[in-house]
C-alpha positions, 0 to 999 in steps of 0.5 A: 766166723767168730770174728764176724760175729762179734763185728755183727753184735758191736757194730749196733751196739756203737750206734745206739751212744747216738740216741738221745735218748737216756731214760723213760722220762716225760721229756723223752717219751715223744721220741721214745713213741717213735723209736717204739713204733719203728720197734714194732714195724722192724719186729712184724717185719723181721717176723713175716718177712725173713723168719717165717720165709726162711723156715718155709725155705729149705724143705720147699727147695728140696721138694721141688728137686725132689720132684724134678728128679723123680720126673726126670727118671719116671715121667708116668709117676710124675704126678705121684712124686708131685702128690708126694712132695706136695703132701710133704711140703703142706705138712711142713708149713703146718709145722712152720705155723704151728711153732709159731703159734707155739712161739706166742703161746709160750710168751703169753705163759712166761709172762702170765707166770712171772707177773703170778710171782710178783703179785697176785694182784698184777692183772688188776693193775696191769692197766697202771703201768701205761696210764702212768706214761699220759699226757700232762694233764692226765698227770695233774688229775692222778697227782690230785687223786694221789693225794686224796688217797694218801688221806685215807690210805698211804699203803695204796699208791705204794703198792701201785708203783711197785706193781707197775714197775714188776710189770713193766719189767717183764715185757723187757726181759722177754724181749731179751729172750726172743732177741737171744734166740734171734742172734742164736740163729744168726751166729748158726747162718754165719758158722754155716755159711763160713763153713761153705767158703769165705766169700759166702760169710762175707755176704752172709755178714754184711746182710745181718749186720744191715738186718741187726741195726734197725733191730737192735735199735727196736730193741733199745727203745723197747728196753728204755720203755721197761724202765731201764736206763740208757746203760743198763739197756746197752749193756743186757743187749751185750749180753744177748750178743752171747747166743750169737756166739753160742751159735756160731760156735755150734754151728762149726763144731757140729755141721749139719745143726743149723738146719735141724735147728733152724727148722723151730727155731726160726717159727719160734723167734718169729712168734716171740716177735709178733707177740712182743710188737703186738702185746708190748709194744704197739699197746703202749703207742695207744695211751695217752693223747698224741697230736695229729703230728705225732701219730703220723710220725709214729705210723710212719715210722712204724712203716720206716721199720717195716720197709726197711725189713722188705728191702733187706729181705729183697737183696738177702 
């Protein structure tokens, strides 16, 4: 199990020396563009399409032989035991969208408080951070502008660029965190499934490492676009490879923990993503001119991200 755990976490990881693309430059940020946009279809995708379906999953099967079992012994309480699991079963989801709501709300606060810590004055240039990144153009009129400002001031730009870069910053740390927390309940569904028999984590395997390549490649982009270097974001998603361990590892030390953790975890996860592609991510394909060619490859890759989660969803 902890072998095929740490196939799982490499297997990417090698993958991504394949990318071109070495840091957050005018000269990458086209495909960069890109790669954003597949990031944002894979997160929306892994979000609605596999965390949020495999939280729903398990109280609706026991529901379900809960409620043929009950029809079985007592056909005349059959619409009471339905009445019943059906109650139960509604106040799961609830808990589901709840914990994913709570998932949002929680990366919003994060983020809100570290940018407090950087800098009080982060949400008045909260806004540099993606005009930095426009068309050339643009560029030579702030180049212009810049120099107009260091007549009057040399303290301003100064003070703009290290705002910037404090705020770019964050967005890449807490994808960090959300992809930790992902892999935490990979490693726990691996353990577990090893836990069953052999054959069942290999299967189990196969299916996240499909499911981990278009992810960890997002998470790549994502990373580069924070203002990492190619090496420096390789090496932070080793680091994360670390809550897939910690899962597997818990995951066969204590049977019978992945489904009560699983149970927030996953909603959780999911609202970390769906935060991370709307917020972060999908934001920062609206700035700056794009030509018609390059928008349509965008939408078409963030679809490419999305479609790829349905086809792993369909055969996992």
């Amino acid at each position: 199990a902890i072998g095929a755990t740490l196939l799982i976490s490499a297997a990417p990881f090698l993958i991504l020396f394949l990318i071109p693309v070495q840091s957050n430059t005018d000269q990458h940020q086209k495909l960069l563009k890109v790669l954003l946009s597949f990031a944002s279809g894979g997160l929306l995708g892994d979000a609605f399409l596999h965390l949020i379906p495999h939280a729903l999953e398990p109280h609706s099967h026991h529901g379900q032989s809960h409620s043929s079992e009950e029809s079985h012994v007592h056909s005349s309480g059959n619409e009471e035991s339905h009445g019943h699991s059906h109650g139960g079963a509604h106040g799961h989801m609830m808990s589901v969208g709840l914990w994913v709501l709570a998932g949002i709300v929680a990366f919003l606060v994060v983020e809100k408080f570290v940018r407090l810590l950087k800098g009080g004055h982060s949400h008045s240039h909260s806004h540099a951070a993606p005009k930095a990144k426009d068309s050339d153009e643009e560029d030579d009129k702030k180049r212009e502008k810049g120099k107009k400002e260091k007549v009057h001031s040399n303290k301003k730009p100064v003070e703009k660029t290290v705002e910037t870069s404090s705020d770019i910053k964050v967005s890449g740390y807490l994808n960090l965190a959300a992809d930790f927390t992902h892999n935490f309940t990979d490693g726990l569904a691996i353990g577990a499934s090893f836990l069953v028999g052999p054959t069942v984590g290999a299967v189990t395997t196969i299916t996240i490492l499909l499911h981990e390549v278009p992810h960890e490649i997002g998470d790549f982009a994502i990373l580069v676009q924070s203002g990492c270097t190619k090496r420096k974001a390789m090496c932070l998603q080793l680091l994360t490879a670390i809550g897939a361990l910690a899962g597997t590892a818990c995951s066969l030390l204590a049977e019978g923990v992945g489904a009560a953790a699983t149970a927030w975890i996953l909603p959780f996860t999911a609202g970390g993503f769906v935060y991370i592609a709307t917020v972060t991510v999908l934001p920062e394909l609206l700035v700056g001119r794009s030509s018609f060619w390059q928008s349509m490859l965008e939408i078409l890759a963030l679809l490419f991200g999305v479609g790829m989660m349905v086809l792993i969803a369909e055969y996992e």
